[in-house]
C-alpha positions as CSV (number, residue, x, y, z in Angstrom):
1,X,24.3,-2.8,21.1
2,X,21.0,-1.4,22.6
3,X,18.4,-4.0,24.5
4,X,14.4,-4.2,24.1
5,X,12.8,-5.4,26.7
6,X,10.1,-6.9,25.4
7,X,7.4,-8.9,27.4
8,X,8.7,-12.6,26.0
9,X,12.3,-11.4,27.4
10,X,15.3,-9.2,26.3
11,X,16.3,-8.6,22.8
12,X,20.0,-7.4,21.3
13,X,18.9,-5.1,18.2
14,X,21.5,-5.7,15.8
15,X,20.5,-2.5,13.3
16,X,20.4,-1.8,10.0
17,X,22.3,-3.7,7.5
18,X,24.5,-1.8,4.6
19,X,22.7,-2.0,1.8
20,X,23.7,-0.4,-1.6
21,X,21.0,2.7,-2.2
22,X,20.4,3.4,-6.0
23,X,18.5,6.8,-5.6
24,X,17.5,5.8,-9.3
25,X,14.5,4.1,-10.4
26,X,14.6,0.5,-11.1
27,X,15.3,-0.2,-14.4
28,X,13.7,-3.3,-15.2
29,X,10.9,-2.9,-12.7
30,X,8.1,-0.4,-11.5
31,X,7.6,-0.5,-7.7
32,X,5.5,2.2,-5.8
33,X,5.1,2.0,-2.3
34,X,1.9,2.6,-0.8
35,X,2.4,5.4,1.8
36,X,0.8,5.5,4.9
37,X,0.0,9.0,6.4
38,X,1.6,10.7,9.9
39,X,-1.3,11.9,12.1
40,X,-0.8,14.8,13.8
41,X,-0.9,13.6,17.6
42,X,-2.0,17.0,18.8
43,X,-5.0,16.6,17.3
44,X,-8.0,14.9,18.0
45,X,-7.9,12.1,15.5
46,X,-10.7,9.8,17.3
47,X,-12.4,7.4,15.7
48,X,-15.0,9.0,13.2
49,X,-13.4,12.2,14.2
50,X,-11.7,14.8,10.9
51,X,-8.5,13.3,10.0
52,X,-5.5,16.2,11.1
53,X,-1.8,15.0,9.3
54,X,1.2,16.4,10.5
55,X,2.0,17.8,6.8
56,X,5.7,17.9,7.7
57,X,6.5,14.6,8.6
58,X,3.9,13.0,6.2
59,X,5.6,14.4,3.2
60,X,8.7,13.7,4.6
61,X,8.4,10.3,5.1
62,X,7.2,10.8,0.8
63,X,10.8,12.5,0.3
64,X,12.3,9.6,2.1
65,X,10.7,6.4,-0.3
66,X,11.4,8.7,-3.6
67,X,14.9,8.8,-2.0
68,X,15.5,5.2,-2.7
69,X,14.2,5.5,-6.2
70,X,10.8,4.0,-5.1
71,X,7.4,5.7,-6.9
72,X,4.9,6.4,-4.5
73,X,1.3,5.5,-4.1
74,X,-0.4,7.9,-2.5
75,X,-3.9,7.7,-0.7
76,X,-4.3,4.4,-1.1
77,X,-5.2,1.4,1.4
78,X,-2.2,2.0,3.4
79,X,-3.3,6.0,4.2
80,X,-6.2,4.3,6.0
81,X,-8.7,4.9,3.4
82,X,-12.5,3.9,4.4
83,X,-10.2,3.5,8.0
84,X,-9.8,7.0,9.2
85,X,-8.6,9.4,6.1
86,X,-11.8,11.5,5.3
87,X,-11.5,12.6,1.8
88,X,-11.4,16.1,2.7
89,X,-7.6,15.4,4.0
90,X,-7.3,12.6,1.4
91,X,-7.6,15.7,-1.5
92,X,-5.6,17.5,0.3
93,X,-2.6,14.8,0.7
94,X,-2.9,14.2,-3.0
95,X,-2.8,17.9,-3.8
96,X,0.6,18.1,-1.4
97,X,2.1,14.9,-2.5
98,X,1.8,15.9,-6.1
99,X,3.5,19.6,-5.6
100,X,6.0,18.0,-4.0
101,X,6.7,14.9,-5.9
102,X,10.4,14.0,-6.1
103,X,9.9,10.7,-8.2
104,X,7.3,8.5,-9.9
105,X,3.4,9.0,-8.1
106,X,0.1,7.7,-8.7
107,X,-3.0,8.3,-6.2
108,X,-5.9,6.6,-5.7
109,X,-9.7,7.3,-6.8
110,X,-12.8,5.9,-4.9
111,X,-16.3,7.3,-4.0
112,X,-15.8,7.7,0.0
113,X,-16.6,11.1,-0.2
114,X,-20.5,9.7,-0.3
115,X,-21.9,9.2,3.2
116,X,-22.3,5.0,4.5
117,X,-25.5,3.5,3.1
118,X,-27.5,3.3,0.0
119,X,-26.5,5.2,-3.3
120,X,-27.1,5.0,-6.4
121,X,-25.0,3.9,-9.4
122,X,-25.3,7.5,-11.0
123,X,-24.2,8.9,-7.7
124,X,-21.3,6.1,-7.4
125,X,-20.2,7.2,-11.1
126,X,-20.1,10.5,-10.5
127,X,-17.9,10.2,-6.8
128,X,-15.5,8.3,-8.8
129,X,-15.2,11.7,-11.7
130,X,-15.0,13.7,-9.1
131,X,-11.9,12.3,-7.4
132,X,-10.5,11.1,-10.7
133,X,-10.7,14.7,-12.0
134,X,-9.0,16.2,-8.3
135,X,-6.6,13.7,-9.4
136,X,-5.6,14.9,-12.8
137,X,-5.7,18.3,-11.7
138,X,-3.2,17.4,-9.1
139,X,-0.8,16.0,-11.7
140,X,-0.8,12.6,-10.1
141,X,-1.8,9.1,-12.3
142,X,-4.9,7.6,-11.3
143,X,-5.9,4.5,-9.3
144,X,-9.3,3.6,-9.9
145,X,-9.7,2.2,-6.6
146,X,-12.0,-1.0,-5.4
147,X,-15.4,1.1,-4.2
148,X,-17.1,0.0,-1.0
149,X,-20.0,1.8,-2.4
150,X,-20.2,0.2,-6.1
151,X,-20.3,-3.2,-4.5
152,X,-23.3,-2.8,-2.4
153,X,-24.9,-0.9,-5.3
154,X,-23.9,-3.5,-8.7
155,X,-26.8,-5.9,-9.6
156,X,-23.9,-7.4,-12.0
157,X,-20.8,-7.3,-14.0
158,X,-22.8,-5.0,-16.4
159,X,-22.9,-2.3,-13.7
160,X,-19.3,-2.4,-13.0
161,X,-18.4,-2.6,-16.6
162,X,-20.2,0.6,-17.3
163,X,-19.0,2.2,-14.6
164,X,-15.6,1.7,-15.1
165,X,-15.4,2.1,-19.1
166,X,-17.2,5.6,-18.8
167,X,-14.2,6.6,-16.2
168,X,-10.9,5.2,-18.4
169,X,-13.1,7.4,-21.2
170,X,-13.0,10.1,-18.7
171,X,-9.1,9.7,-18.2
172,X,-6.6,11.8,-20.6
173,X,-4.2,9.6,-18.4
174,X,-3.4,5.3,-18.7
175,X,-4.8,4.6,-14.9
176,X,-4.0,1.4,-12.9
177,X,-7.0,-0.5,-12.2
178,X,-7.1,-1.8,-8.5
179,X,-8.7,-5.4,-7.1
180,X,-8.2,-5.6,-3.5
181,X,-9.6,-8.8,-1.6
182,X,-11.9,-9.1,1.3
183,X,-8.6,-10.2,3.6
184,X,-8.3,-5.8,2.7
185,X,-11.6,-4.9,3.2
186,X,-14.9,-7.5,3.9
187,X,-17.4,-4.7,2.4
188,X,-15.8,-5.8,-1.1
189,X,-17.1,-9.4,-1.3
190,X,-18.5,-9.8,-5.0
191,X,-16.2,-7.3,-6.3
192,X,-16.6,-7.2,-10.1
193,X,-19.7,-8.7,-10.0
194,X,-19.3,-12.4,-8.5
195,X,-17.6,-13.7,-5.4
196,X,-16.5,-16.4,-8.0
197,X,-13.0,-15.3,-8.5
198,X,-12.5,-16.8,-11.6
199,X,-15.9,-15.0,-13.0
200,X,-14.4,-12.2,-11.7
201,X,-11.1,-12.3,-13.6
202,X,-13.2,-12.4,-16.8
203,X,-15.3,-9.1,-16.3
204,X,-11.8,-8.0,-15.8
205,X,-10.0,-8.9,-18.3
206,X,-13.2,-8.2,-20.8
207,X,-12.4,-4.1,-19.2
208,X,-9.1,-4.1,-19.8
209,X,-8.6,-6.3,-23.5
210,X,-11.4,-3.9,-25.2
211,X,-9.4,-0.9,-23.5
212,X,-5.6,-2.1,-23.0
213,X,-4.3,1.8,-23.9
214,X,-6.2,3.3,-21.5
215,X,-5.1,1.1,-18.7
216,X,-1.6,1.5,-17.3
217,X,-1.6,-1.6,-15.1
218,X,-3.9,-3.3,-13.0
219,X,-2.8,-4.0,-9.1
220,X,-3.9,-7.3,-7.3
221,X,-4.2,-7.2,-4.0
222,X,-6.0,-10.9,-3.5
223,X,-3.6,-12.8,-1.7
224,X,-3.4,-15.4,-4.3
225,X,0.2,-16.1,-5.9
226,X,-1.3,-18.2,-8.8
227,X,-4.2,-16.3,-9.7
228,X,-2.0,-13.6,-9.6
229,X,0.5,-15.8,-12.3
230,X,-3.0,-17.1,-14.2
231,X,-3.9,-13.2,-15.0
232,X,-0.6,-12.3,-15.2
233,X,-0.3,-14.3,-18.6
234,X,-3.5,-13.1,-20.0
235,X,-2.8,-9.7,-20.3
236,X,-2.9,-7.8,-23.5
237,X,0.8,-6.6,-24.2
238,X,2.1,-3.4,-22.4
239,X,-0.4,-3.8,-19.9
240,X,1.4,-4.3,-16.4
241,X,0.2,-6.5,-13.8
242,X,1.1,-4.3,-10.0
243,X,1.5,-7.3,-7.1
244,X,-0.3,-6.4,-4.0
245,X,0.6,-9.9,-2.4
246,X,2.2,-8.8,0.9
247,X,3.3,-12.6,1.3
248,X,4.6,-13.5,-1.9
249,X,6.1,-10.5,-3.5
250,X,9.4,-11.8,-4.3
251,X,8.7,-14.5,-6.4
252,X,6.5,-12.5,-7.8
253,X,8.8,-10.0,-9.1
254,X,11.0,-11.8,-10.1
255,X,8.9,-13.8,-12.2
256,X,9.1,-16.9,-14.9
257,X,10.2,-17.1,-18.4
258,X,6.9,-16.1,-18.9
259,X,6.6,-13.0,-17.1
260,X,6.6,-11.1,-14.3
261,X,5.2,-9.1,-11.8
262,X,5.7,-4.8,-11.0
263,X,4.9,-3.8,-7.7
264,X,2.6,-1.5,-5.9
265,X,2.6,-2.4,-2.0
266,X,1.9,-1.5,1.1
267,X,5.5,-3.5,2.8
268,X,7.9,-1.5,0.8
269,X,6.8,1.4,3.1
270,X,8.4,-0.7,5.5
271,X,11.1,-1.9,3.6
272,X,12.2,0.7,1.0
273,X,15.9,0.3,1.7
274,X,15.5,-3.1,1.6
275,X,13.4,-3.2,-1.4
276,X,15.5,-0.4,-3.1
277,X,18.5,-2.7,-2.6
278,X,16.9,-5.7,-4.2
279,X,15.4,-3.7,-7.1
280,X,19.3,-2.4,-8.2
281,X,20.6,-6.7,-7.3
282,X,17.7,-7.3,-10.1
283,X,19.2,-4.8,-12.5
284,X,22.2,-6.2,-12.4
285,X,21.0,-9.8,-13.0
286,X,22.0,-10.8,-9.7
287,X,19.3,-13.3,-8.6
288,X,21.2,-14.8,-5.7
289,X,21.5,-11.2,-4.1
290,X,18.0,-10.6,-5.0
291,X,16.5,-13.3,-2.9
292,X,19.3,-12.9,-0.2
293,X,17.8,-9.3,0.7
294,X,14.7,-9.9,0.4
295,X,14.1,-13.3,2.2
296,X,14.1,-11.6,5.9
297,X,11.5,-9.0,4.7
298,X,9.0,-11.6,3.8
299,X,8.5,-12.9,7.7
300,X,8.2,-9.2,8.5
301,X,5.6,-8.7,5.9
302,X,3.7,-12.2,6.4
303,X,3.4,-11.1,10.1
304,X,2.4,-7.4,9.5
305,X,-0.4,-8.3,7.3
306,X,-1.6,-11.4,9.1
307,X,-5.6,-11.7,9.9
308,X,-7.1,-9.5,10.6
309,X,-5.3,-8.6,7.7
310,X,-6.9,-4.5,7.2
311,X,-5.1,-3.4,10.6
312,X,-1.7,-4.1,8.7
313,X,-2.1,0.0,8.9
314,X,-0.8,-0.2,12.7
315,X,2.0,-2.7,12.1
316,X,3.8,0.0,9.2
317,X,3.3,3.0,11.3
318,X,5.0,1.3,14.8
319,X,7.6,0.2,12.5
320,X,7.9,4.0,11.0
321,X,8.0,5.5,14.6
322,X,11.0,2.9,15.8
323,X,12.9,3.9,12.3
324,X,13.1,7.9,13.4
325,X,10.3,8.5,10.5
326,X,7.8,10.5,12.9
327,X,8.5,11.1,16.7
328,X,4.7,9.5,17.9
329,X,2.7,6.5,17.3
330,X,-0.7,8.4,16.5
331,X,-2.8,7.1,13.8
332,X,-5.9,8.9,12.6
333,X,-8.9,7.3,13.5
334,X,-7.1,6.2,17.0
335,X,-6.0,2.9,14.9
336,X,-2.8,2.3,16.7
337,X,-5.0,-0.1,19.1
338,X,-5.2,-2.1,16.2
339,X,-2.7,-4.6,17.4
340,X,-1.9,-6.4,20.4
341,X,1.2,-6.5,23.0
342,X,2.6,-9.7,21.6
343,X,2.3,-9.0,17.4
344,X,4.3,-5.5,18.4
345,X,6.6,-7.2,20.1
346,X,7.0,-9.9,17.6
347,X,7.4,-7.2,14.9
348,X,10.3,-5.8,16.8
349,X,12.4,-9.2,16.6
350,X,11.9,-9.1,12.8
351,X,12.0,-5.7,11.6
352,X,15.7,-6.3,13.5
353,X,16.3,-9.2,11.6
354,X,15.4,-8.0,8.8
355,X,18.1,-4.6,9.1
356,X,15.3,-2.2,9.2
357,X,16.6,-0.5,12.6
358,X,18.6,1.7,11.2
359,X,19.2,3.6,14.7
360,X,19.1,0.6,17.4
361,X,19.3,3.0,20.3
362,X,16.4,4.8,19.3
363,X,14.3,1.9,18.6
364,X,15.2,-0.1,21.6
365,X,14.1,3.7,23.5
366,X,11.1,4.0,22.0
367,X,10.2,0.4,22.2
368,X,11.1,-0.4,26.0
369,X,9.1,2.9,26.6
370,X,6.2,1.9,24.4
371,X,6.2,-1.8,26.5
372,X,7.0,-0.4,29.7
373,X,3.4,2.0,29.3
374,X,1.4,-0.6,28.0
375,X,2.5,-3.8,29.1
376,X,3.4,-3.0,32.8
């Protein structure tokens, strides 16, 4: 058994618990995990400095999720977009993700490629058809991305409407729409053209109903279990609704005799063998396994992407460095300060809970060094 000492006292990691690994897609589920990206430490990576990736252990770490039959979601919120990833490297890692794809992948499409500050719509439309298009040509499916730009420009729904029918025209591929919540990202208040959320939901759903072949899925990233459920049931057939509820995923999933949820989140980055494991319990019918695995994940999750809920970034990549997925805890855009002493140390106790050590001699190493440096 290896020992963390962590500031609140000594802790026995137990390591990773056996799970089956499928290696196969889920059958009765899509789940993508959004990826985070390895910086490379060498490098300057300051904040507002170019983002620099260590290629290698970036797409490694891509090899590893498609491993366990997991699709990945590539440059999305969890790559630090608008945090750090310049779309420069952001083109880049879709270009490299896509060549190497060993599974399912979808990437995302935004406008922050446009300097901060005013724009115009025409130049927000045609941001978003440039990145869509780098997209396609990449071979990946499209995420039409939230837009901190489009929701300081919109007067109203109309605008957003227009904008986003004249891209899904643009598409020769179904894309996932994308509506993450101001816990994500503040600058997105009034996304869709009301901070009503229930107004909201009807310029959404007015998109997708007069367009439901050219839209995949749409991912929800709000927080909100029953809106979640409420939108869930009013989607046109064959249209999929993607949970981005870090806190409720489960239930989620596993859904109602009504329905139920896919998945596109940031956690199963974190917990891919986990969420691999539950995904195959699920094919088999197993409900009682399902819930058994993934019950200890959800404390892990709930406390990664507690308020201030956008530097969840820092909690996945500390927990990828103690799991032997990169050998540093670098982010771009110097965002491993996004956490304190005591949340690091409190995601220690649960990642080991959860089985998500799977080396508990490295961890504890890495962890009593990382403590010992900055807690003294």
């Amino acid at each position: 058994m290896a020992t963390v000492n962590l500031p609140s006292g000594p802790l026995t990691l137990a390591g990773r618990r056996l799970w089956e690994n499928p290696e196969t897609p889920p059958r009765t589920r899509f789940a993508y995990a959004a990826a985070h990206v390895v910086a490379d430490p060498r490098a300057e990576n300051a904040p507002g400095a170019p983002a620099v990736l260590d290629w290698e252990a970036t797409l490694a770490f891509r090899h590893h999720l498609w491993s366990h039959g997991l699709g990945v979601a590539e440059a999305m919120d969890t790559a630090q977009r608008g945090m750090g990833l310049d779309y420069a490297a952001t083109k880049e890692l879709i270009r490299r993700s896509a060549a190497a794809a060993g599974g399912r992948i979808v990437a995302g499409v935004a406008t922050d490629q446009l300097a901060p500050g005013p724009v115009t719509l025409d130049q927000v439309h045609r941001a978003y058809a440039e990145q869509l298009a780098d997209v396609l040509t990449a071979g990946a499916g499209p995420v039409l991305m939230c837009s901190r730009h489009l929701a300081a420009t919109a007067r109203d729904a109309d605008d957003y409407l227009t904008i986003y029918r004249s891209l899904l025209d643009t598409s020769d591929k179904p894309v996932i729409l994308h509506w993450l919540g101001t816990a994500f990202d503040p600058a997105l208040e009034g996304y869709w053209g009301s901070s009503d959320v229930d107004k909201a939901t009807e310029t959404v759903l007015e998109l997708i109903t007069a367009n439901p072949a050219k839209v995949d899925g749409i991912k929800i990233s709000l927080l909100d279990a029953g809106h979640e459920i409420r939108l869930r049931r009013r989607l046109p057939a064959g249209v999929r609704l993607y949970t981005g509820d870090d806190f409720n995923y489960p239930e989620l999933i596993r859904g109602d005799e009504q329905g139920h949820s896919d998945a596109l989140l940031g956690i199963f980055a974190a917990i891919a063998p986990a969420a691999a494991a539950a995904f195959a319990a699920l094919d088999r019918g197993d409900l009682d396994e399902y819930d058994r695995i993934f019950a200890p994940t959800v404390p892990l999750s709930r406390h990664i992407f507690e308020k201030p809920t956008f530097y969840y970034k820092t909690g996945i990549v500390f927990l990828a460095w103690l799991a032997g997925h990169q050998s540093h805890f670098t982010m771009v855009g110097g965002l491993q300060s996004g956490r304190s002493v005591p949340h690091f140390a409190r995601l220690v106790e649960l990642a080991d809970a959860a089985g998500l050590l799977p080396d508990p001699d490295l961890a504890a190493h890495r962890a009593n060094r990382f403590f010992e440096v900055v807690a003294g």
